[in-house]
C-alpha positions in Angstrom: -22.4 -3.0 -8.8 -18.8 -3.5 -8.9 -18.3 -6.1 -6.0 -21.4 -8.0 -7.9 -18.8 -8.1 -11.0 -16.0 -9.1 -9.0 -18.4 -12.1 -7.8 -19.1 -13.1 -11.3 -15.1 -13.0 -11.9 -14.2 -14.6 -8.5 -17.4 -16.9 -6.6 -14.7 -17.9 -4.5 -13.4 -14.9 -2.1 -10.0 -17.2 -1.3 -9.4 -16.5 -5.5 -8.6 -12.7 -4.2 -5.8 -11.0 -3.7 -5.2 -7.3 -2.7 -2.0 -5.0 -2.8 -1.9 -1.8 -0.5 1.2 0.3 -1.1 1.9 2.8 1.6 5.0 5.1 2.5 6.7 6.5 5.2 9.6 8.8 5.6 10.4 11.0 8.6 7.7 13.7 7.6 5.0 11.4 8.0 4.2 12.7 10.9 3.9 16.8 10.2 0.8 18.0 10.3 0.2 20.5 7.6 -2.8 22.9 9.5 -4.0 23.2 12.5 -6.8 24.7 14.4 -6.8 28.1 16.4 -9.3 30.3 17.3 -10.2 32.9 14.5 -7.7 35.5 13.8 -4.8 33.8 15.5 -2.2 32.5 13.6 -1.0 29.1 13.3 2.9 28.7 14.1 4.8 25.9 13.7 8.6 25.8 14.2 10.2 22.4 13.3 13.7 21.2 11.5 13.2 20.9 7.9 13.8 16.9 7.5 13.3 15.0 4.3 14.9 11.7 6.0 14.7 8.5 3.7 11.6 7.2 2.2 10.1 3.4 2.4 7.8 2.4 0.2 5.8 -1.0 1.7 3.6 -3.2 -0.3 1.9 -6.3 1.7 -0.3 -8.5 -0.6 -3.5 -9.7 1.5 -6.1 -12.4 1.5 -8.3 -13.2 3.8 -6.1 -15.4 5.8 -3.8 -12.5 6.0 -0.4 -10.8 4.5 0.5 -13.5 2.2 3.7 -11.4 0.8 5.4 -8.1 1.1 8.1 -5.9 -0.1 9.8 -3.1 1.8 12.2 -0.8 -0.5 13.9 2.6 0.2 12.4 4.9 -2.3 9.4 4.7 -4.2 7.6 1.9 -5.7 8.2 2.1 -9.3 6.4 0.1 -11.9 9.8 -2.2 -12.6 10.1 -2.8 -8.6 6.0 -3.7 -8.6 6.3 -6.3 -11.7 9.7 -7.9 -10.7 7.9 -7.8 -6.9 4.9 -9.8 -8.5 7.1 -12.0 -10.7 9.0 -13.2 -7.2 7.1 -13.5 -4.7 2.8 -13.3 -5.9 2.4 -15.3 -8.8 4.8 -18.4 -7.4 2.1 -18.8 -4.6 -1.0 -18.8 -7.1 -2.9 -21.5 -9.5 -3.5 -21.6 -13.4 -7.8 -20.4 -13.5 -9.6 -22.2 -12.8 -7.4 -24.2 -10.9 -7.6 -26.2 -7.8 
């Protein structure tokens, strides 16, 4: 149902555009559980490391990663819009435009 109301809004797929924010800082990699056979226990000994955090947000079509924006520390909503402002909307068209 939804992807039949995005058709309605977009007949043309190369109209789209995606954002995917991810992040990645050095705990990314810790496991939080693990498996063991019943009634052993599950130790873990590791350095405690908060490391810096990247937040990445590539914009995709179907051509591929069209834009991004790598920033130490989160995406907040100012970062996203001025992101958008700078580097998205100067590679679109007015709708419905060629």
């Amino acid at each position: 149902i939804f992807m039949n109301h995005i058709a309605e809004i977009a007949p043309d797929p190369e109209m789209l555009m995606f954002g995917d924010e991810a992040a990645k800082d050095e705990r990314a990699l810790i496991r939080k559980f693990g498996h063991l056979k019943i009634g052993t226990r599950c130790i873990q000994r590791k350095c405690f490391v908060q490391g810096k955090q990247y937040s990445i947000l590539p914009i995709l079509i179907l051509d591929g990663i069209i834009a991004y924006n790598i920033i130490e520390g989160p995406m907040m909503s100012k970062r996203f819009v001025q992101f958008l402002q700078e580097h998205v909307l100067p590679l679109t068209n007015p709708y419905p435009g060629p």
